[in-house]
Each structure stands twice: as C-alpha cells, then as structure tokens.
VEXKEMI-125744 format. One line per field, with one value per residue: residue in three letters; residue number from 1; z, x, y of N, C-alpha, C, O in turn. Coordinates in pm, whole numbers, plus 32768, in hexadecimal, padded with zeros to 4 digits. Atoms other than C-alpha are relative to their C-alpha. Last residue first. Layout:
<rs>
residu: ALA,...
num: NUM,...
n_up: Z,...
n_east: X,...
n_north: Y,...
ca_up: Z,...
ca_east: X,...
ca_north: Y,...
c_up: Z,...
c_east: X,...
c_north: Y,...
o_up: Z,...
o_east: X,...
o_north: Y,...
</rs>
This chain:
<rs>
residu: UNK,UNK,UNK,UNK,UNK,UNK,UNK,UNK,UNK,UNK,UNK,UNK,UNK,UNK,UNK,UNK,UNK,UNK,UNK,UNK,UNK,UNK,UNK,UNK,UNK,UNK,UNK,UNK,UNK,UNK,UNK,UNK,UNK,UNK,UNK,UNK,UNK,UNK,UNK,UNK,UNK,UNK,UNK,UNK,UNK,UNK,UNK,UNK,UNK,UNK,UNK,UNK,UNK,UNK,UNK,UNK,UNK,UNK,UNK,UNK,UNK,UNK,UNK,UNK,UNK,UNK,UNK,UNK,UNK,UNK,UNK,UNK,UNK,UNK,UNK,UNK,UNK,UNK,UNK,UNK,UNK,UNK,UNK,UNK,UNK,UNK,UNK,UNK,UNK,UNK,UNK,UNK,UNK,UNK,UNK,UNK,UNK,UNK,UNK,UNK,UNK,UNK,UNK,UNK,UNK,UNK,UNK,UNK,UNK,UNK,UNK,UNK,UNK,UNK,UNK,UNK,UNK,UNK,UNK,UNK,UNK,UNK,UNK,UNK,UNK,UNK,UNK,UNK,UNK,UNK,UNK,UNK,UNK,UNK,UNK,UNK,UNK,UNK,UNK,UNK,UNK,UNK,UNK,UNK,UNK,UNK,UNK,UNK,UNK,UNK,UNK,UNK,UNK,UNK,UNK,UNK,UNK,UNK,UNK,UNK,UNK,UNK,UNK,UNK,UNK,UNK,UNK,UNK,UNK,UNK,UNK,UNK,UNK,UNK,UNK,UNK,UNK,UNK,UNK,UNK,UNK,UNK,UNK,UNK,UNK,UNK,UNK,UNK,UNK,UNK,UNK,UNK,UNK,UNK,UNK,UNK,UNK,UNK,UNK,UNK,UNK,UNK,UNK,UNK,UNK,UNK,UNK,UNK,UNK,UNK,UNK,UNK,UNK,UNK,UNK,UNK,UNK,UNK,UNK,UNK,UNK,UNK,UNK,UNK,UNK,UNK,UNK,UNK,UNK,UNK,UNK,UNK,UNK,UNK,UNK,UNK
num: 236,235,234,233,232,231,230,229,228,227,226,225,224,223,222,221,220,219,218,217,216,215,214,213,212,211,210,209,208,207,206,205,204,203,202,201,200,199,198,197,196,195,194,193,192,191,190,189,188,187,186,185,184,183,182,181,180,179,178,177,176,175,174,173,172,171,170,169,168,167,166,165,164,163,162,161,160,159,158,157,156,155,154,153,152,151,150,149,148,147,146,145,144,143,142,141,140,139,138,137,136,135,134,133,132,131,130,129,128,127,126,125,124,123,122,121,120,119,118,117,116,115,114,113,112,111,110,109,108,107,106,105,104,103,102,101,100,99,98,97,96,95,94,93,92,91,90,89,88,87,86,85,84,83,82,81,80,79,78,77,76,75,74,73,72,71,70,69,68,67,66,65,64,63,62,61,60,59,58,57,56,55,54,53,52,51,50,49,48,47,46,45,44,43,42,41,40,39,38,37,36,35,34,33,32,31,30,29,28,27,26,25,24,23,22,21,20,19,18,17,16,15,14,13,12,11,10,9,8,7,6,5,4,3,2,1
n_up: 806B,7FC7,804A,7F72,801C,7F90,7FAF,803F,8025,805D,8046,8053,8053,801F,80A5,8044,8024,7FA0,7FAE,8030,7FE5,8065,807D,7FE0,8038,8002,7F93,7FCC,7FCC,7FE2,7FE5,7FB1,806C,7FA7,8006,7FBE,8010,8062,8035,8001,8025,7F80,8029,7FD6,8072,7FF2,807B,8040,8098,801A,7FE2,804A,8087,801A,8012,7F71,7F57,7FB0,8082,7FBB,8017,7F98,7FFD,8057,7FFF,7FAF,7FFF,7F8E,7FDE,7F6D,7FEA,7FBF,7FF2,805C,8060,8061,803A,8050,808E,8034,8012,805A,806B,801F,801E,8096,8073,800D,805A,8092,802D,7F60,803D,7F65,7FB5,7FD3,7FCB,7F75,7FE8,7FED,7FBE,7F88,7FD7,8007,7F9F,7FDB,7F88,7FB8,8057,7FFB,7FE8,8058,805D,800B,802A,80A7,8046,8006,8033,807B,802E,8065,80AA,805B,803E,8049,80B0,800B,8079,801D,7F78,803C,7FF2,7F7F,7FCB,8008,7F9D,7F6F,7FD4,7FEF,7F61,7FB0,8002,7FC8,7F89,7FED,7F9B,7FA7,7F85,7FBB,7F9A,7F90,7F79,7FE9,8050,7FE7,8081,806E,8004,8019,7FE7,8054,8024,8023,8061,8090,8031,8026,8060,8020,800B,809B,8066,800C,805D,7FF8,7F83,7FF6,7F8B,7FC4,7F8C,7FC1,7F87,7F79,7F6C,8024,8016,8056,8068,806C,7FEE,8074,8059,7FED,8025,8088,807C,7FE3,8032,809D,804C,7FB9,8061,8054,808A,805E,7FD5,804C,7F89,8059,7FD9,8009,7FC3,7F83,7F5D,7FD1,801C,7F7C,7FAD,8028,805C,7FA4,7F62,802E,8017,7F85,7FD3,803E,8030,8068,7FBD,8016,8009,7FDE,8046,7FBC
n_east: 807D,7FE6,802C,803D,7FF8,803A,7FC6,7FA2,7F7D,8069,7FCE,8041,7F8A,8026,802C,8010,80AA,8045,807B,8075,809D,804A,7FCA,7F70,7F77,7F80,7FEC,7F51,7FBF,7F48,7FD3,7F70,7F6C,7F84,7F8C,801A,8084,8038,8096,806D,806E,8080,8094,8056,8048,806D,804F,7FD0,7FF9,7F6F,7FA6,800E,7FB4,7F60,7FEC,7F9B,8039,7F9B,7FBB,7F86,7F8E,7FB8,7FF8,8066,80A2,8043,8074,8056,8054,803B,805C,8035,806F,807B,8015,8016,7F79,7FC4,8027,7FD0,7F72,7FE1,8033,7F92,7FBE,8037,7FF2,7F75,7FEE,8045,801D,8032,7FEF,8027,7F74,7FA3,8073,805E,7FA8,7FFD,8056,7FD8,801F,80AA,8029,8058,7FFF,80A1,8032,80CA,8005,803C,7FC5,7F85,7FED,8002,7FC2,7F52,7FFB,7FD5,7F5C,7FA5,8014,7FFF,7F94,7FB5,8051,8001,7FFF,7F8F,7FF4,8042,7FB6,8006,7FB1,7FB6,8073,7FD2,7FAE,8032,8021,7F98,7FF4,802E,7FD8,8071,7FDF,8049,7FE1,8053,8042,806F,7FC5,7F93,7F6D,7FC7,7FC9,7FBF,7F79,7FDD,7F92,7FA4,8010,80AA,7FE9,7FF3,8025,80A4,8010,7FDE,808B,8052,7FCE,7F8F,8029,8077,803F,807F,8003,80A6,8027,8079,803E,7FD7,7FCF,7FDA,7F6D,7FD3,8024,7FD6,7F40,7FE9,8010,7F85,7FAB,800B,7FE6,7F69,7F9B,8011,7FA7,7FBF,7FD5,8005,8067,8032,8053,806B,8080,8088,8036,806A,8032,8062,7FD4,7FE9,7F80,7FC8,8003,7FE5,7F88,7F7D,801E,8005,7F7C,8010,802D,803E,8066,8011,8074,8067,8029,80A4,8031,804D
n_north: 7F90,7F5E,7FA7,7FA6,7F84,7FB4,8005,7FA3,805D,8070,8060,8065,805E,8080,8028,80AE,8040,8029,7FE1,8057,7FBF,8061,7FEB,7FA1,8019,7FA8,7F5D,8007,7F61,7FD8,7F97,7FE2,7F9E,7FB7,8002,808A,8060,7FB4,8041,7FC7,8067,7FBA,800F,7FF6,803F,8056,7FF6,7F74,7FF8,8050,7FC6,7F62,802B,7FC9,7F9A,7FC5,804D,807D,806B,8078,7F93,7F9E,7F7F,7FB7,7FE4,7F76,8032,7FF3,8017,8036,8008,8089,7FDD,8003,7FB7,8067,801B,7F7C,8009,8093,7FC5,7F84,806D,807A,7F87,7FDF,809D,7FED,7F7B,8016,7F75,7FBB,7F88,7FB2,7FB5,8064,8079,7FFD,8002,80A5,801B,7FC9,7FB5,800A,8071,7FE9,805B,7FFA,7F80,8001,7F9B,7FAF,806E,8009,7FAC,800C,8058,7FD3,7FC2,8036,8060,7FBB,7FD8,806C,8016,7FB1,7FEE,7F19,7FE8,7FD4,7FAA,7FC8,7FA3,7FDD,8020,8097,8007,7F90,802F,808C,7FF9,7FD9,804F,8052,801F,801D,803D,7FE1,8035,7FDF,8037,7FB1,7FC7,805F,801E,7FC2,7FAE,8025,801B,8079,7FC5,7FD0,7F73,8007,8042,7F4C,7F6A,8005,7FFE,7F69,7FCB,8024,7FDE,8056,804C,8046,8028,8032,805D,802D,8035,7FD8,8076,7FDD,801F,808A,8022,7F8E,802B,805B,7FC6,7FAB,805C,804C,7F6B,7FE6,806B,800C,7F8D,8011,8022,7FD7,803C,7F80,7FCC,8071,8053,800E,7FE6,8007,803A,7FD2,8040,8007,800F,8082,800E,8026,807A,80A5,7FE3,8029,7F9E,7F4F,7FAE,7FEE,7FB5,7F9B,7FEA,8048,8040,7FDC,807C,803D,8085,8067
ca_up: 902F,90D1,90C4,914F,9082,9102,8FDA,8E89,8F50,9014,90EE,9158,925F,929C,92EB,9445,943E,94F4,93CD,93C1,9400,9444,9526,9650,959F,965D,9649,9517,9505,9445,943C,93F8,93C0,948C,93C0,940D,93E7,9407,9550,9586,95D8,9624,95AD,960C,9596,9689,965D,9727,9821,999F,99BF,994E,9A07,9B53,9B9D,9C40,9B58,9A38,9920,99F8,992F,9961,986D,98A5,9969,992A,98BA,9845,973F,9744,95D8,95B2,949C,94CC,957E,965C,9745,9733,97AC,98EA,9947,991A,9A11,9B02,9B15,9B23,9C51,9D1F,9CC1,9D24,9E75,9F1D,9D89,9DDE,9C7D,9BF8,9BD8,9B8D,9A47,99E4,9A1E,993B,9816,9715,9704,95A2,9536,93E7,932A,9412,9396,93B3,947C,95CF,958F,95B8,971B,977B,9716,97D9,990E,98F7,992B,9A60,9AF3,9B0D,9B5E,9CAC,9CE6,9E19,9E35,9CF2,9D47,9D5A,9BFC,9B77,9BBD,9B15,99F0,99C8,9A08,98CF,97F4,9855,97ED,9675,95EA,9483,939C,924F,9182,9040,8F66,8E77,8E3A,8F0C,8E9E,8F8F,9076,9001,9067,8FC6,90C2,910E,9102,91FB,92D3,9291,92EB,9443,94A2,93ED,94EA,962B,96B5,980E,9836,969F,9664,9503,9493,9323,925E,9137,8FA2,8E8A,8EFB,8E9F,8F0E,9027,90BA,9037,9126,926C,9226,91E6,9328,9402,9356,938D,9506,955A,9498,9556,95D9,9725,978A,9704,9753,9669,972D,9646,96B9,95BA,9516,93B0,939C,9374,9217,910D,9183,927C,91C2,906A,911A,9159,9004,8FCF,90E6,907F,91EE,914D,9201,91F4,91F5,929F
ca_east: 9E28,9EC5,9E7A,9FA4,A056,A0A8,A0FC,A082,9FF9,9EE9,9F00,9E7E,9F05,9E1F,9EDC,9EED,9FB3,A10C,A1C7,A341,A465,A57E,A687,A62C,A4BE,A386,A206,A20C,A0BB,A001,9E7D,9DBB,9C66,9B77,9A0A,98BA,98A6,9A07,9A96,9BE6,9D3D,9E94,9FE3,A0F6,A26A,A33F,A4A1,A5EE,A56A,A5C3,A493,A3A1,A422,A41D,A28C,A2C2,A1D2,A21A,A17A,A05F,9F8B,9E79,9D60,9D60,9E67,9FE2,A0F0,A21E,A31F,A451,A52F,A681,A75D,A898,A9BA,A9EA,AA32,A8CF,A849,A90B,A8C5,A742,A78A,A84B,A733,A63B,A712,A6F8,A5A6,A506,A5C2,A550,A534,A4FA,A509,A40A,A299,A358,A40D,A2B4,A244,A385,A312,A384,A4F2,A56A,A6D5,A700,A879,A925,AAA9,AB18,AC1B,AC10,AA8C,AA4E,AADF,AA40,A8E1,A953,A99C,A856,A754,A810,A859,A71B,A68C,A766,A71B,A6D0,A57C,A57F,A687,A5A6,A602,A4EE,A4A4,A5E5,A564,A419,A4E0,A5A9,A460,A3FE,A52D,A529,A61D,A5AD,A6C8,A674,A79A,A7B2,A90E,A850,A72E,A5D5,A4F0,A503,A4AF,A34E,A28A,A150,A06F,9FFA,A1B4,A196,A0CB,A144,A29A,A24A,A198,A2EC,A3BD,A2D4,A256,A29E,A3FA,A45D,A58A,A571,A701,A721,A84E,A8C3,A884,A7AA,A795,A619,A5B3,A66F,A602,A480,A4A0,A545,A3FC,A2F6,A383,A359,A205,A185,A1DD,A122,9FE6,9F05,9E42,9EAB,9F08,A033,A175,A2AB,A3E3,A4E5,A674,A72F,A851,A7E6,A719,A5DD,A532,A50C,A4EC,A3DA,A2AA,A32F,A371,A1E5,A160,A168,A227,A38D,A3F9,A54F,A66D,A725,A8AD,A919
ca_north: 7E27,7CE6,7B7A,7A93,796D,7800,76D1,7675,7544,7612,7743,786D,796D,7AA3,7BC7,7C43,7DAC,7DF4,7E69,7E5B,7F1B,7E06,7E10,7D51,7CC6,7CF2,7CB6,7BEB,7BC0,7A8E,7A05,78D6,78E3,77E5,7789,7787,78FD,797E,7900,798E,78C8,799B,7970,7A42,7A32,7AC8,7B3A,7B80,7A93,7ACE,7BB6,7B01,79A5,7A73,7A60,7915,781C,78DA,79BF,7A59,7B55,7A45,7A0E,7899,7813,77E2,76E6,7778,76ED,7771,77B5,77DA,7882,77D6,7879,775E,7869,7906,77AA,7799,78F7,78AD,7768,7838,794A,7829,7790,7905,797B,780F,77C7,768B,7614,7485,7400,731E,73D5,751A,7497,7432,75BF,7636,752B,7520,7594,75DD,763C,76B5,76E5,7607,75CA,746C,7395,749C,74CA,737A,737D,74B7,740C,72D8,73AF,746A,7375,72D4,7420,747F,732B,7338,718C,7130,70E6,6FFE,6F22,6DF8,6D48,6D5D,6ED9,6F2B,6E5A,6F02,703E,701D,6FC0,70D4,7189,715E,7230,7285,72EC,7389,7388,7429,73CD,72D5,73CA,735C,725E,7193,725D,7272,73E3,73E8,7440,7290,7262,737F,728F,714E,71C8,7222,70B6,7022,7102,70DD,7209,7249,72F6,7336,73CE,741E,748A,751D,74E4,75A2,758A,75CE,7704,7736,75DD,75DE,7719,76BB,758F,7677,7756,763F,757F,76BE,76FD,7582,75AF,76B8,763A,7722,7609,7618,775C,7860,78C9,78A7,7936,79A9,7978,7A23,79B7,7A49,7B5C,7B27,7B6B,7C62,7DB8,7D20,7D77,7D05,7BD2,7B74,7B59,7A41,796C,78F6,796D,7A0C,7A02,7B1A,7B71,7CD0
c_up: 7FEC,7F91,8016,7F86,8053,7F91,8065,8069,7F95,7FDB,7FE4,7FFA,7FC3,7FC8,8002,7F83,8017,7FFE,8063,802D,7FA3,7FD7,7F6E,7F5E,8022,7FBA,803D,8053,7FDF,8006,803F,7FF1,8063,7FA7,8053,7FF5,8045,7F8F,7F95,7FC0,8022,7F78,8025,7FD6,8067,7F9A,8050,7FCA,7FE1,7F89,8002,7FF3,7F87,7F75,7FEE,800C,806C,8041,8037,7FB3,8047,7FB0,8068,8002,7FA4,8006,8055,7FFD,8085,7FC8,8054,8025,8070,8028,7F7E,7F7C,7FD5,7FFE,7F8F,7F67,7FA0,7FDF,7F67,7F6F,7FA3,7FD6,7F93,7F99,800B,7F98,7F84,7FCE,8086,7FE2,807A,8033,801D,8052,8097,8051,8006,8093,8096,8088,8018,8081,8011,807E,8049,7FBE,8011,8019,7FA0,7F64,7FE9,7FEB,7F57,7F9D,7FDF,7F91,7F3F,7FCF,7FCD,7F4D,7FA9,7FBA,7FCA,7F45,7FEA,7FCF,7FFB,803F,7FD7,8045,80C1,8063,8021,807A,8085,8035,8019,80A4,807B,7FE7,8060,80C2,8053,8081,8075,808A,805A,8054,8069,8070,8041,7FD3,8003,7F86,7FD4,8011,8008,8006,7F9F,7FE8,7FE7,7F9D,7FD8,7FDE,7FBE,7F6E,7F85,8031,7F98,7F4C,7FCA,7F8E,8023,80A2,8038,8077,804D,8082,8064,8032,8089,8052,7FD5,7FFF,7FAF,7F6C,7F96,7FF1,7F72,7F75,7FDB,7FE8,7F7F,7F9E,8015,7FD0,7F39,7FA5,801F,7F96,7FAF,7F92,7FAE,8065,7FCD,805F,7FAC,805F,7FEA,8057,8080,8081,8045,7FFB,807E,8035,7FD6,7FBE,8066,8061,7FDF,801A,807D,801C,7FDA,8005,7FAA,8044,7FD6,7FE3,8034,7F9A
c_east: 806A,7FC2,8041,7F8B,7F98,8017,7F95,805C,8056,8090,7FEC,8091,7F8F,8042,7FBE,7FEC,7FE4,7F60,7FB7,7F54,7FAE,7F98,7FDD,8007,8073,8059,807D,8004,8098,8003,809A,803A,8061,8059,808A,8084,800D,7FAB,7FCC,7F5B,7F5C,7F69,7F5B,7F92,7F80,7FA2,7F7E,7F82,802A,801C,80B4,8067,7FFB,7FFF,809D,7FFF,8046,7FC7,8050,805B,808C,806F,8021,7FF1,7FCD,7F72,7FAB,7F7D,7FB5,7F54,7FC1,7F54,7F83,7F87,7FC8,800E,801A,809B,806D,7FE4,803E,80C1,7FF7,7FCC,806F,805F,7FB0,8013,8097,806E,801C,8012,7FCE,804C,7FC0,803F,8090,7FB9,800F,809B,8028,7FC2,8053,7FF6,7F91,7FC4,7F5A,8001,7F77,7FD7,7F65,7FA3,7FB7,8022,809E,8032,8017,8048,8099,7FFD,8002,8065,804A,7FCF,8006,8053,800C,7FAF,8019,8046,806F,7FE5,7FB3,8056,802C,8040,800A,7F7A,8023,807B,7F82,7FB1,807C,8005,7FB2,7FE7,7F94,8050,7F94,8028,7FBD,7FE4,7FC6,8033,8050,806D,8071,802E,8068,808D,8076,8092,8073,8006,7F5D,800E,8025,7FD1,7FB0,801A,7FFB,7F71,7F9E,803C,8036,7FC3,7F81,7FF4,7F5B,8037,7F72,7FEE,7FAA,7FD3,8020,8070,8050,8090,803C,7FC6,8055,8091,8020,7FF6,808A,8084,7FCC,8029,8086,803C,8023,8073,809C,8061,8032,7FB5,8020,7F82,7FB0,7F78,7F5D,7FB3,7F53,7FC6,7F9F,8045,8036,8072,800A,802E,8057,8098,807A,7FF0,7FF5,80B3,802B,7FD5,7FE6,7F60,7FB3,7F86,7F9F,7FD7,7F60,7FBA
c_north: 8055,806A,80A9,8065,8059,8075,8072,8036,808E,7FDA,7F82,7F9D,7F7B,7F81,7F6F,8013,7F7A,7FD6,7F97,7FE9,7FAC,806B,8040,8019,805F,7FAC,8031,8088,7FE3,8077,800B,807A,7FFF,8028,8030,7FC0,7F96,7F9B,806A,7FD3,8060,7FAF,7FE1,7FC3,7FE9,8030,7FB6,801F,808A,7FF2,7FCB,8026,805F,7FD2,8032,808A,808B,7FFA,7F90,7F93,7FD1,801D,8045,8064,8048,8000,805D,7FD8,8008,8010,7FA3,8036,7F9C,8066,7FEC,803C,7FB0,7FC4,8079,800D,7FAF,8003,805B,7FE3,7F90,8051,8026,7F97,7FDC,806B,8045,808C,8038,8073,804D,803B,7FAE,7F8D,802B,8010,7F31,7FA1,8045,7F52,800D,7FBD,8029,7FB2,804B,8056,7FE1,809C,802F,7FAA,8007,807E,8005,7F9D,8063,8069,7FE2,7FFD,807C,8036,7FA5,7FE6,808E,7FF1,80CD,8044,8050,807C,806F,8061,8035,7FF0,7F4E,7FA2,7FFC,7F89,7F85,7FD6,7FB2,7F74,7FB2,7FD2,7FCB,7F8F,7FE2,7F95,8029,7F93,8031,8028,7FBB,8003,807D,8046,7FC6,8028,7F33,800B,7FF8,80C3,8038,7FAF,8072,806B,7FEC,8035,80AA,8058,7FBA,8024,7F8D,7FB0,7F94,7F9A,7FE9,7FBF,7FFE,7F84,8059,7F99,801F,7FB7,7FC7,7FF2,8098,7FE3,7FB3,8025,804A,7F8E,7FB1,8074,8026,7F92,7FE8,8088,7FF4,7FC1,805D,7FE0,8054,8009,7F9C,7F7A,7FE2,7FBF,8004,7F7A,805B,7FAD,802C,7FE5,7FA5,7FF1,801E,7FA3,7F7E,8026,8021,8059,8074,8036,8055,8044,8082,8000,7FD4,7F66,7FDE,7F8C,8009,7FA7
o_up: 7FA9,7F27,807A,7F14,80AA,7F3E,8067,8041,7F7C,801D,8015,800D,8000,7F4E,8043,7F4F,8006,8055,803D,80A1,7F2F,8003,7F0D,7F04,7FE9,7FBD,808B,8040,7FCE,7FC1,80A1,7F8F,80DC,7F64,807A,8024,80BF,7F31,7FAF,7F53,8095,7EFD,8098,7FB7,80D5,7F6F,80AB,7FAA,8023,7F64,800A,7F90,7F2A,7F29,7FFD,8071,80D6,805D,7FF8,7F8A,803D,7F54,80A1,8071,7F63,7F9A,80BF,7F96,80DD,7F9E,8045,804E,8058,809B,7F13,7F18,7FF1,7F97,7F2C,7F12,7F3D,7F70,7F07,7F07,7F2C,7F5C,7F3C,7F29,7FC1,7F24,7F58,7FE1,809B,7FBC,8085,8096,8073,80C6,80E1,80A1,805A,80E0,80E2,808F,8032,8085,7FFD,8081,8055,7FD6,7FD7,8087,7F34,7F47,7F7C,7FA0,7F0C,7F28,7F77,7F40,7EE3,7F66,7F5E,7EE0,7F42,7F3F,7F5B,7ED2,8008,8013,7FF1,7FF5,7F8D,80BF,8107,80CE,8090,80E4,80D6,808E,8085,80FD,80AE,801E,80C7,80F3,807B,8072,80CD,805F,8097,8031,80C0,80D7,80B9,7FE1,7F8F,7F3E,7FE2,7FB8,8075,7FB1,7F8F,7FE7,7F79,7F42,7FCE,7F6D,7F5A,7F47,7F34,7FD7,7F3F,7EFF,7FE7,7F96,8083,80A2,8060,8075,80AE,8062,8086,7FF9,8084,8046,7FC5,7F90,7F3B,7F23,7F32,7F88,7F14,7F5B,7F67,7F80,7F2B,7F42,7FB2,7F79,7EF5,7F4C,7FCB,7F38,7F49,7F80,7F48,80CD,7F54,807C,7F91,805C,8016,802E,80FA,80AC,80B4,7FB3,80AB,7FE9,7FDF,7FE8,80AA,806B,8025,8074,8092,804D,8016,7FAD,7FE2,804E,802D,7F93,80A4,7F44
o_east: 805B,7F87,8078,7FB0,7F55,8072,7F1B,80D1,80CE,80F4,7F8D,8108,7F32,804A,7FF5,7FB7,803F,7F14,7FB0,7F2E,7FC3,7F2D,8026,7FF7,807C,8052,807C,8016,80DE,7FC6,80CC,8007,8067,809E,8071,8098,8002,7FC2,7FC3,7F24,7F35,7F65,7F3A,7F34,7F9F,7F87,7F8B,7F70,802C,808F,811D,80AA,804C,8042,80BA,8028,800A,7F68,8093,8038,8100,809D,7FEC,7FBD,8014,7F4D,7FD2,7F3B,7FC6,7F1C,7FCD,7F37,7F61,7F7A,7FDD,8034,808C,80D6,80B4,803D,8080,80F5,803D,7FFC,807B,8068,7FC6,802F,80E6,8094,808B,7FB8,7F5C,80BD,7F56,805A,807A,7F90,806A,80AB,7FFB,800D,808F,8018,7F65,7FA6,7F2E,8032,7F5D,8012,7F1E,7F6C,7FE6,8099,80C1,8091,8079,8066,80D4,8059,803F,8091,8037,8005,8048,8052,7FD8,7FD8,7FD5,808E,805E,7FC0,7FF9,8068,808E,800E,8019,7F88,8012,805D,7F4C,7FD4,807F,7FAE,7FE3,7FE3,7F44,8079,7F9B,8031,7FE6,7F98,8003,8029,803A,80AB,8090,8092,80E1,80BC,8080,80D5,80BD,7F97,7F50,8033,7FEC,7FC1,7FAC,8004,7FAB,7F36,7F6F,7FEE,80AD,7F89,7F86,8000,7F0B,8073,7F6B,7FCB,7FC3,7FB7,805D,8073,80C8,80C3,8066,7FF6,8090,80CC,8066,805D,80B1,80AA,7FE1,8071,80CF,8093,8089,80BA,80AD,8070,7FF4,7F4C,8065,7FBA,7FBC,7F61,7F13,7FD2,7F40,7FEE,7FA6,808B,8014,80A2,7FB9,806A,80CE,80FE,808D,801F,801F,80CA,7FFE,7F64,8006,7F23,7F56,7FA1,7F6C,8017,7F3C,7F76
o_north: 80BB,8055,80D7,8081,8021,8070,8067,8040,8081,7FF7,7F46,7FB5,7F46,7F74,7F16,8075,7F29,7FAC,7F22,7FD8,7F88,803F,8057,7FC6,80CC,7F31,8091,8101,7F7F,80C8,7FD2,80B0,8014,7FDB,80A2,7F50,7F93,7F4F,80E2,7FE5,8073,7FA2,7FC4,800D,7FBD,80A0,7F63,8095,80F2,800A,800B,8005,8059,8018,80A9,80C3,809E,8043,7F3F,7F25,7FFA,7FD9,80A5,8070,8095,7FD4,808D,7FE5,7FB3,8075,7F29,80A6,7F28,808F,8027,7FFF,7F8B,7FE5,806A,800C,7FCC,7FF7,803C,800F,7F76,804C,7FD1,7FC1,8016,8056,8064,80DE,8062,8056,808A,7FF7,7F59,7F99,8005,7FB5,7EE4,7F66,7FF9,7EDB,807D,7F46,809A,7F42,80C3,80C0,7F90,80A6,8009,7FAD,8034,8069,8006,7FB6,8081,805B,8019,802B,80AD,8024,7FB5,7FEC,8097,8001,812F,808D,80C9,80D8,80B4,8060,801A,7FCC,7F1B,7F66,7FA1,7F3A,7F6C,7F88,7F42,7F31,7F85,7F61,8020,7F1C,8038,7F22,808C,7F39,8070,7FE6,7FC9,7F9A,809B,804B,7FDA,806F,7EFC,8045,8059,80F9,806D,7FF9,80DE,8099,8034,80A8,80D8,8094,8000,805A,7F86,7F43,7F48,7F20,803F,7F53,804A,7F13,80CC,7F2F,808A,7F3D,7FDB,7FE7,8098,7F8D,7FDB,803E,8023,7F50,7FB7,80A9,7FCE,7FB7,7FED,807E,7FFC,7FEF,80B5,802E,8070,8047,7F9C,7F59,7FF2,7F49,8063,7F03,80CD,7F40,8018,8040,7F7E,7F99,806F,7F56,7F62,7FEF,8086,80CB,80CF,8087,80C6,803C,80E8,7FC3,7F9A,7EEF,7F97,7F48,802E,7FDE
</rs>
C-alpha cells in the first residue's frame, strides 16, 4: 500500500506515515479552523516534494484569485511550483454566478454538473489530489431529497478517480458532528478533525484523526500551529 504523506510535523509518524492513497478523507472542522488552508498545504507540499503530478481544488464559494491570496499570505505561491506540478483550482462560484445569469439556475443537478467536468479531466490526465471545499456549499445548491443515497454515489465517484480526495466539512463549535447528515463519517475512509479552543484571550487550534480504513493511528488532539514554514502539531 502507497501513502500519502500529510506534510504536517510531526503528524505522519502517528499515522504509519500518511493516508493511503485513493482514499476519500473527510476534513471536519468550524470556522476558523483553517480547513481549507490544510487541504491546500497538503496537495502544495505533494507537489513540491514530487516535483510533479496534478492536484484538483474544486472550489464552490471561494473565488480562485480570493483563494490564492490566501495561501500565497502562508507561503504557498503557485508559481513557484516545479515545471511538471500542477495545481488546478476549479472555480465554481464563479460557475454559478453565470448559471444564475442566465436563468437556468433551478434546474440545474449541481451534483452532476460539478462532477462531470472533474471526470472529464481526469480521462486526459491522471488526478493525484482531489479537493472539494466546501461539502455544506454543495448543500446550499443541490436539492439532495436523499442525502445517504447521492453522498454514497458521490464518495463512490471520487474513489474511482483513484486520486486521493479530500471533503471539506463545515461544522459547529465543539460538535462531534462531522457532516450535515450524519452519513459523511461513515462513508469516508478517513477523517481529519479540527477543533477550536479558547486559551486565555486567544483560540488554539486543534487536530484528530479519528479514523483511517487501514491505518492504526492515534486518536489524541494535538495542537496544530502554523506560520509560513508550514502546519506542524505539538506532542509529548
């Protein structure tokens, strides 16, 4: 079995050195917990250590220059990236600003629509990283009459891309709840956990990995830091 390493310090060694590849990990966490900025430091370090693949950012809400701004402001310049490393951001609100335009906006299966083109590309180049940010925005457009059956799909979908893929969840404040539906847990192979703690006048961030198919690995929080050297975790 291939791994994938998660390129934060500290935090492989726990995990017998990564995620194995082709999984579907769901990355849970509140506002604030810098959700996306890990998934785009992991899929950034990929390419920077490989010196080549392709990495798919599907991006629902943010807009692509807003999104590069802010890992360009942690260090993370796509420009600079080796010759054969592509970073790919798909920029879908800009997509459904259109859509909405044009008065077809109702209509529309916004599942299928944002997974087609991803298929597509995948047929003309191999995916190494797939990232969809966010689950909860992908909720606010698609009518999902039934959640456990069309997420199942959508999971299935990913895993036979046979990139490594990473889901962005949006979640409340010191809940144990990693989806809107209570299925997206359980459909992942993997979840990535981060969690927001007031300490003093300040909010510490915090990472679990409360399962990996496959994988023995510890279930502690660790404290996640980071700054422009990149993400690493305390531990004793």
């Amino acid at each position: 079995m291939e791994y994938l390493k998660t390129y934060i310090d500290g935090l492989d060694e726990k995990i017998e050195g990564g995620i194995p590849q082709g999984h579907v990990v769901l990355v849970s966490g509140p506002t604030g917990s810098m959700k996306s900025s890990l998934c785009f430091y992991m899929a950034y370090k990929y390419l920077q250590d490989k010196k080549k693949g392709n990495i798919v950012y599907v991006s629902l809400e943010q807009s692509r220059e807003s999104l590069l701004k802010q890992m360009l402001s942690l260090g993370m310049d796509i420009d600079k990236l080796p010759k054969g490393a592509e970073l790919n951001v798909f920029d879908w609100g800009l997509v459904r600003k259109m859509v909405k335009e044009s008065g077809t906006y109702e209509s529309v299966d916004w599942v299928k629509a944002i997974e087609t083109p991803i298929k597509e590309y995948a047929k003309e180049k191999k995916v190494d990283i797939l990232v969809i940010d966010s689950l909860q925005a992908l909720y606010a457009i698609a009518q999902l009459d039934n959640p456990r059956n069309q997420l199942f799909f959508l999971f299935e979908d990913m895993r036979e891309l046979g990139a490594t893929s990473f889901v962005i969840s949006e979640t409340s404040y010191n809940s144990m709840k990693f989806g809107s539906y209570d299925v997206e847990g359980f459909l992942a192979d993997g979840i990535m956990h981060l969690s927001m703690e007031r300490v003093g006048r300040t909010l510490g961030r915090y990472i679990s990995i409360i399962k990996i198919r496959g994988v023995k690995h510890s279930t502690d929080y660790y404290p996640l830091l980071v700054d422009k050297r990149g993400f690493r975790i305390v531990s004793h």
